[in-house]
Chimera marker file (.cmm) of the C-alpha trace (Angstrom):
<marker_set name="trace">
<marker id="1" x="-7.080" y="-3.457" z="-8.001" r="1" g="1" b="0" radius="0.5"/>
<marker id="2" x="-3.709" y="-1.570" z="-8.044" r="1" g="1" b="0" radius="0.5"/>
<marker id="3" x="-0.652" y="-3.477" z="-6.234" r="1" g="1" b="0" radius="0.5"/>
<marker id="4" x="2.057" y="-2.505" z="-4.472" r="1" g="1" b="0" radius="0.5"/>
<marker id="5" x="5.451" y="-3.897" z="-2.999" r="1" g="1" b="0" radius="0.5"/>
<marker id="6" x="7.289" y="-2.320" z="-0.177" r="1" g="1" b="0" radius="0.5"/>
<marker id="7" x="10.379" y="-3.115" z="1.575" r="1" g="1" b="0" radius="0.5"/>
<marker id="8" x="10.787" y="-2.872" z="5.290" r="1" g="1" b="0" radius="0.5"/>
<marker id="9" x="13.720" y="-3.221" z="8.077" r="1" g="1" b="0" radius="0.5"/>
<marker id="10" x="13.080" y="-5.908" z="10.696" r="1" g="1" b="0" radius="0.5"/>
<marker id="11" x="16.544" y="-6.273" z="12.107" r="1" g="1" b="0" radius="0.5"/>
<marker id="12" x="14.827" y="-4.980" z="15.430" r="1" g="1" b="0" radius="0.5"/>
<marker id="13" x="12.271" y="-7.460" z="15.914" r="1" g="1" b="0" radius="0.5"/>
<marker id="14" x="12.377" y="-11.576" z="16.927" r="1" g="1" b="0" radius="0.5"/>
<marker id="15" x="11.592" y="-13.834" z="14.693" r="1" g="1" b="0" radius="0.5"/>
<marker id="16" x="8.556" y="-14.639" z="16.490" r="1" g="1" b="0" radius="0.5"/>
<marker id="17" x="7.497" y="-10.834" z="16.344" r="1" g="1" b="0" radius="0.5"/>
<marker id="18" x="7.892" y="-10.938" z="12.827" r="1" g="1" b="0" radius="0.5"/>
<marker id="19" x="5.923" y="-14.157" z="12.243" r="1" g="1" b="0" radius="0.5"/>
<marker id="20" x="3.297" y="-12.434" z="14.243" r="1" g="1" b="0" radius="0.5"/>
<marker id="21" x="3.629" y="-9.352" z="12.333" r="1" g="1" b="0" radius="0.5"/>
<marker id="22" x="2.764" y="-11.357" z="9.145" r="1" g="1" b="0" radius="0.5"/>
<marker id="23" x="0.239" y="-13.057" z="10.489" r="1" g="1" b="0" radius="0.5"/>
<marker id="24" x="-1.888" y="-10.049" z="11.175" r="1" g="1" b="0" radius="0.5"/>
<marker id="25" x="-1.512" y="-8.685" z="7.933" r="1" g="1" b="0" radius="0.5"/>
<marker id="26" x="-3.133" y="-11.887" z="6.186" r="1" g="1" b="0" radius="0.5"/>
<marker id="27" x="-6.141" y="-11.726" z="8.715" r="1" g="1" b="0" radius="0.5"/>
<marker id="28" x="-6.495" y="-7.977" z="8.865" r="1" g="1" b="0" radius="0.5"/>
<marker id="29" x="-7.689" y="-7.257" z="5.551" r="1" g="1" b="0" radius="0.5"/>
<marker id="30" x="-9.918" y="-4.334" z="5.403" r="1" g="1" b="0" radius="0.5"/>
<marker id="31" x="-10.224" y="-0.517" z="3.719" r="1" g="1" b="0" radius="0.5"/>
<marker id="32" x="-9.820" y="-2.290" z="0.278" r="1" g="1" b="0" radius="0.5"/>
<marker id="33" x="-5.908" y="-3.696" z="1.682" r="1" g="1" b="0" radius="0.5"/>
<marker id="34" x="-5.287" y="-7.441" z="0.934" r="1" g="1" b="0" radius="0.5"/>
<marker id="35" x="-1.830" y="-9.117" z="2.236" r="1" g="1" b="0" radius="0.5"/>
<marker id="36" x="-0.774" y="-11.199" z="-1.539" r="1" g="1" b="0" radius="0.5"/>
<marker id="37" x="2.733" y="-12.273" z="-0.415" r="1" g="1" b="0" radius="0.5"/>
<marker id="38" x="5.419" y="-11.530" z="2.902" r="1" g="1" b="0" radius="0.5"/>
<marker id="39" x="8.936" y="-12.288" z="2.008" r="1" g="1" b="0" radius="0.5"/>
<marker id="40" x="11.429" y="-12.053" z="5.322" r="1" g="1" b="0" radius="0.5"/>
<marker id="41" x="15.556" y="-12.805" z="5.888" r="1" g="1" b="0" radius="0.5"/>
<marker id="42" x="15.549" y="-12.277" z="9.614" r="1" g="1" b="0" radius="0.5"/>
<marker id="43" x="19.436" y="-12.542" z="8.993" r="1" g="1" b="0" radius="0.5"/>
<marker id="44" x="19.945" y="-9.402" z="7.090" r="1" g="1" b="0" radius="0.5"/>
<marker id="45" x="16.504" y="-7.579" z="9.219" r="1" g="1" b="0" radius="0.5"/>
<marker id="46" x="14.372" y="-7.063" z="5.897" r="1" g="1" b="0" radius="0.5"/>
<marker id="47" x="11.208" y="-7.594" z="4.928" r="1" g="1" b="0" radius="0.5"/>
<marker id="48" x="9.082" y="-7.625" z="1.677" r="1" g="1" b="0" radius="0.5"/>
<marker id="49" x="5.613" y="-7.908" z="1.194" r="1" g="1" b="0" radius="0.5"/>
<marker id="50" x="3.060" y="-7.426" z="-1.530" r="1" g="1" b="0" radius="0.5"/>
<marker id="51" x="-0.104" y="-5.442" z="-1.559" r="1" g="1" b="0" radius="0.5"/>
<marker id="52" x="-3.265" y="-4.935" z="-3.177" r="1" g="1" b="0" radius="0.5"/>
<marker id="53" x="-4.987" y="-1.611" z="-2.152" r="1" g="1" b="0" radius="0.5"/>
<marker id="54" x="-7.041" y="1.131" z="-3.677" r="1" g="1" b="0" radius="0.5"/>
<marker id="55" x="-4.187" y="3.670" z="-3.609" r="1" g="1" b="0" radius="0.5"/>
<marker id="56" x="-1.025" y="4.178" z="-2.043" r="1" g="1" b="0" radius="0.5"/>
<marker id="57" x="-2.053" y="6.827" z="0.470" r="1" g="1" b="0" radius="0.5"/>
<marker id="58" x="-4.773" y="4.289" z="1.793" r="1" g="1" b="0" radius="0.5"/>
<marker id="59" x="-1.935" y="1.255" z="2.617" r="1" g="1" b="0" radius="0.5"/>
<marker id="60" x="-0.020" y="4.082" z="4.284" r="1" g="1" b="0" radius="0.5"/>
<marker id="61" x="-2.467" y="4.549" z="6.454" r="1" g="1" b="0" radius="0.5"/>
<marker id="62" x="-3.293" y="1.118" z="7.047" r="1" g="1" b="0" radius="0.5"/>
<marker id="63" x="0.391" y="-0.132" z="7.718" r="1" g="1" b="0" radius="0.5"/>
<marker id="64" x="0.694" y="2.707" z="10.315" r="1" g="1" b="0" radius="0.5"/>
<marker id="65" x="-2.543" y="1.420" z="12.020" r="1" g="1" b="0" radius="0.5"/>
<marker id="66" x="-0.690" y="-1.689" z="12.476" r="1" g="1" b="0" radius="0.5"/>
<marker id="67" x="2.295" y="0.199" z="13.666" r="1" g="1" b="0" radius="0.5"/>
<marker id="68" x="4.025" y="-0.696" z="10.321" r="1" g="1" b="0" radius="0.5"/>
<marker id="69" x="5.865" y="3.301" z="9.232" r="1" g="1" b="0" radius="0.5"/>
<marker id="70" x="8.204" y="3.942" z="6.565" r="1" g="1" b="0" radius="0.5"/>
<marker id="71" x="11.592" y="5.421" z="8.216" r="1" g="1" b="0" radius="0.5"/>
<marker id="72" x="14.530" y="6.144" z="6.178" r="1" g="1" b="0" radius="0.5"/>
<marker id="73" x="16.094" y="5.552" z="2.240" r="1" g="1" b="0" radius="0.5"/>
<marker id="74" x="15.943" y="1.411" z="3.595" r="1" g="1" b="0" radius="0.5"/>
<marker id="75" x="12.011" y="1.558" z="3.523" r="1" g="1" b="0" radius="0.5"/>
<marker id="76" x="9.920" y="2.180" z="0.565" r="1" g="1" b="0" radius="0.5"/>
<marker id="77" x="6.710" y="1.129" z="-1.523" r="1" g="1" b="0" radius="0.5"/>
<marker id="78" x="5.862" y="1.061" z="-5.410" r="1" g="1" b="0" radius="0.5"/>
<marker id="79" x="2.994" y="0.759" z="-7.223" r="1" g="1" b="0" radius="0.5"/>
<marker id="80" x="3.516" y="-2.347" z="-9.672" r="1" g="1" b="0" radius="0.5"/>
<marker id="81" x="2.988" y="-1.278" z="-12.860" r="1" g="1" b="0" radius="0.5"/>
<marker id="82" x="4.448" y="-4.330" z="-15.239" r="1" g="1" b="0" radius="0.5"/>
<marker id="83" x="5.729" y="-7.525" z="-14.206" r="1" g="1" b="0" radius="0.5"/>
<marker id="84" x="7.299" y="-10.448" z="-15.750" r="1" g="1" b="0" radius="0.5"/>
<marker id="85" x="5.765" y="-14.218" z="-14.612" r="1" g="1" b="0" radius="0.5"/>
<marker id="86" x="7.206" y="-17.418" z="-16.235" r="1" g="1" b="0" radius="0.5"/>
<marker id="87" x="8.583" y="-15.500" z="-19.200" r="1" g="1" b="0" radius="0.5"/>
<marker id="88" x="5.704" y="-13.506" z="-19.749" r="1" g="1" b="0" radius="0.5"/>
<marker id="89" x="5.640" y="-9.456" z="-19.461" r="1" g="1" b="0" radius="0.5"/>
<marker id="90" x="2.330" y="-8.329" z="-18.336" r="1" g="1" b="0" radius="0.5"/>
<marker id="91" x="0.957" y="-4.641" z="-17.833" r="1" g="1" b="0" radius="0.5"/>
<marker id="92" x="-0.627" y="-4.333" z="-14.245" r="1" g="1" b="0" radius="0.5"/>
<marker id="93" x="-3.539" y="-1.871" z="-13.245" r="1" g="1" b="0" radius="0.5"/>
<link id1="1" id2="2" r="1" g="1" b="0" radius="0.2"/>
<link id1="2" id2="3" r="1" g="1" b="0" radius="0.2"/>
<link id1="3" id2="4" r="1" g="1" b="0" radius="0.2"/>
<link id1="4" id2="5" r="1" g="1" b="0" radius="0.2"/>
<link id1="5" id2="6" r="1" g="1" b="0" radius="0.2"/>
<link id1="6" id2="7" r="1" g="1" b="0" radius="0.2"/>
<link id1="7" id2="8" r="1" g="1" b="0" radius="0.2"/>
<link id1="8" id2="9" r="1" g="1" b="0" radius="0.2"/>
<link id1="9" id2="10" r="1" g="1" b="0" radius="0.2"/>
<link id1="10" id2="11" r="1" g="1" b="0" radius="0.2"/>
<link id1="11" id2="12" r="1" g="1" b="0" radius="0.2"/>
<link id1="12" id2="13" r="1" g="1" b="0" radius="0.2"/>
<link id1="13" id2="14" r="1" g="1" b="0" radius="0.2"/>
<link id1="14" id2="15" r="1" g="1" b="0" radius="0.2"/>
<link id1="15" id2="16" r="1" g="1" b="0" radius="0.2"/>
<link id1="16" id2="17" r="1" g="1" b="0" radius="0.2"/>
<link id1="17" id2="18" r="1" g="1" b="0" radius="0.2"/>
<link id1="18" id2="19" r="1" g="1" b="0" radius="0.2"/>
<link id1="19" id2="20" r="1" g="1" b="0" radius="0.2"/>
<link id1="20" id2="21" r="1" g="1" b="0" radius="0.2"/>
<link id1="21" id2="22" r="1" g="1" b="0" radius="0.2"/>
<link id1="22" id2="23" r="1" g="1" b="0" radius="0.2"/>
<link id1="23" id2="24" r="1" g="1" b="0" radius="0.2"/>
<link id1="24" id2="25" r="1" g="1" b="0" radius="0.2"/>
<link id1="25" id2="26" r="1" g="1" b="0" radius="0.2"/>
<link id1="26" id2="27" r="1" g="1" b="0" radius="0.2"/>
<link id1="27" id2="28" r="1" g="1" b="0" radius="0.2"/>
<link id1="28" id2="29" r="1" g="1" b="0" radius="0.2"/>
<link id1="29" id2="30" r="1" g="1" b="0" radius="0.2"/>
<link id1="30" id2="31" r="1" g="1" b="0" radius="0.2"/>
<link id1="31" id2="32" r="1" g="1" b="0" radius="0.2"/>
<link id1="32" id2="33" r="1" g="1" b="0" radius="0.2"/>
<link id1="33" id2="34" r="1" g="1" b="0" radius="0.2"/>
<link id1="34" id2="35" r="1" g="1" b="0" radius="0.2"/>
<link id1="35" id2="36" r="1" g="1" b="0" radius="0.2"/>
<link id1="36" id2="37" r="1" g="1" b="0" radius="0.2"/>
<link id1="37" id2="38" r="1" g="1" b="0" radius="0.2"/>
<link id1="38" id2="39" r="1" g="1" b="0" radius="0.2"/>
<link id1="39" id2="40" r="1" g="1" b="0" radius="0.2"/>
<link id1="40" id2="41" r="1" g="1" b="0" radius="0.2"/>
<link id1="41" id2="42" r="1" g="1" b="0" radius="0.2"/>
<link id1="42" id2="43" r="1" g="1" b="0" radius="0.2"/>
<link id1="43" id2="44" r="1" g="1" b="0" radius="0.2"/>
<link id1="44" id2="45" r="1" g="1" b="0" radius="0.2"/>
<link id1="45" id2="46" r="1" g="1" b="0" radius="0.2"/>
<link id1="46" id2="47" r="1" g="1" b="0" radius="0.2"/>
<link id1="47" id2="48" r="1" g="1" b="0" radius="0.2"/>
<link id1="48" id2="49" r="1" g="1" b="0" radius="0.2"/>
<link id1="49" id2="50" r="1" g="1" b="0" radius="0.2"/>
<link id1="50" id2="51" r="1" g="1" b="0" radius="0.2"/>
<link id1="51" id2="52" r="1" g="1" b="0" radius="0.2"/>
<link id1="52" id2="53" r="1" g="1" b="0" radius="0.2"/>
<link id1="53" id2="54" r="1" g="1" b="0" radius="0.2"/>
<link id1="54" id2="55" r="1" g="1" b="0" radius="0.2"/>
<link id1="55" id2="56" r="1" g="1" b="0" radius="0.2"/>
<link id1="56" id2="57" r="1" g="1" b="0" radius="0.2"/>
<link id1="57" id2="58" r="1" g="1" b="0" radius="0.2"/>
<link id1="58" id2="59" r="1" g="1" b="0" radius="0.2"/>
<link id1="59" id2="60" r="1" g="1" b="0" radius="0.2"/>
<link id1="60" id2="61" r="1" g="1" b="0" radius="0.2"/>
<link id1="61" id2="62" r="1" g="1" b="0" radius="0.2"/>
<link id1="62" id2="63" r="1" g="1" b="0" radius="0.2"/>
<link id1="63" id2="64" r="1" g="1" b="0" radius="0.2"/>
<link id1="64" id2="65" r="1" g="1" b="0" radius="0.2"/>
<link id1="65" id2="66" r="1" g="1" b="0" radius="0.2"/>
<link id1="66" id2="67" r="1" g="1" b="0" radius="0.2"/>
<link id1="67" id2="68" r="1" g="1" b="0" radius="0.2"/>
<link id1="68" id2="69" r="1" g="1" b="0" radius="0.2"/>
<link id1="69" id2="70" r="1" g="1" b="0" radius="0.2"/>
<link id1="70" id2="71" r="1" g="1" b="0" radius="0.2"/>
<link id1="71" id2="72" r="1" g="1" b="0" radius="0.2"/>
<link id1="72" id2="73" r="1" g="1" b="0" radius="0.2"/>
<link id1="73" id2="74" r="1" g="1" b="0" radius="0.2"/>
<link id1="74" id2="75" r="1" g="1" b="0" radius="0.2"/>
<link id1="75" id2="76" r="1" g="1" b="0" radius="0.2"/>
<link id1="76" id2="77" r="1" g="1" b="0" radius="0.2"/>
<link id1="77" id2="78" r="1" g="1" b="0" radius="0.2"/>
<link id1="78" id2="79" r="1" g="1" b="0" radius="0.2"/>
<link id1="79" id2="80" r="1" g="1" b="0" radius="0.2"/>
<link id1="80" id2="81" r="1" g="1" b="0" radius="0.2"/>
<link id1="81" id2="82" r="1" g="1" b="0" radius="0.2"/>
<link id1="82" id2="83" r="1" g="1" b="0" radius="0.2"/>
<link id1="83" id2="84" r="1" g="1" b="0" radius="0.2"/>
<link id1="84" id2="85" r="1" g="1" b="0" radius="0.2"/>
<link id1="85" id2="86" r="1" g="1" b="0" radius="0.2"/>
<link id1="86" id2="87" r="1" g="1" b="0" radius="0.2"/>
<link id1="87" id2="88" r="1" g="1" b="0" radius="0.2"/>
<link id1="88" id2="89" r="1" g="1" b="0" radius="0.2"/>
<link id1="89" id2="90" r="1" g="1" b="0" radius="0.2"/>
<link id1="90" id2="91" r="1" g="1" b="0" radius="0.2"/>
<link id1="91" id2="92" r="1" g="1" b="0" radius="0.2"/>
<link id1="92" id2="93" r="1" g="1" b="0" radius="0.2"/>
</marker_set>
């Protein structure tokens, strides 16, 4: 399954909001969309979380079902394509 990171401004929401925020996206899997990781600063407002999901078009649509919408240069997803884990450089999807 193809995965993707994207990066998100929080600076508007309460920590609580974005705790909730997370939350959801680990329970609401569906359409082929699977939560892997959420990384927050609620200092700085940002957000990063990593996704598996058929195609990018598809977690679009199901981030903006959660009311989740890209706005801006600050907010942005990629589709992984190689990563490096404990020294090792993998090709991914």
């Amino acid at each position: 399954m193809p995965r993707f990171i994207s990066a998100h401004i929080i600076a508007c929401m309460t920590r609580q909001q974005v705790e909730q925020l997370v939350k959801r996206f680990v329970e609401e899997s569906s359409d082929g969309v699977r939560n892997l990781r959420v990384q927050c600063d609620t200092v700085l407002g940002r957000m990063v979380c990593e996704w598996e999901a058929p195609d990018s078009d598809t977690l679009i649509d199901w981030l903006e079902a959660r009311n989740v919408r890209f706005r801006g240069s600050g907010e942005w997803m990629m589709r992984v394509q190689i990563e490096a884990v404990d020294g090792k450089v993998t090709t991914v999807g």
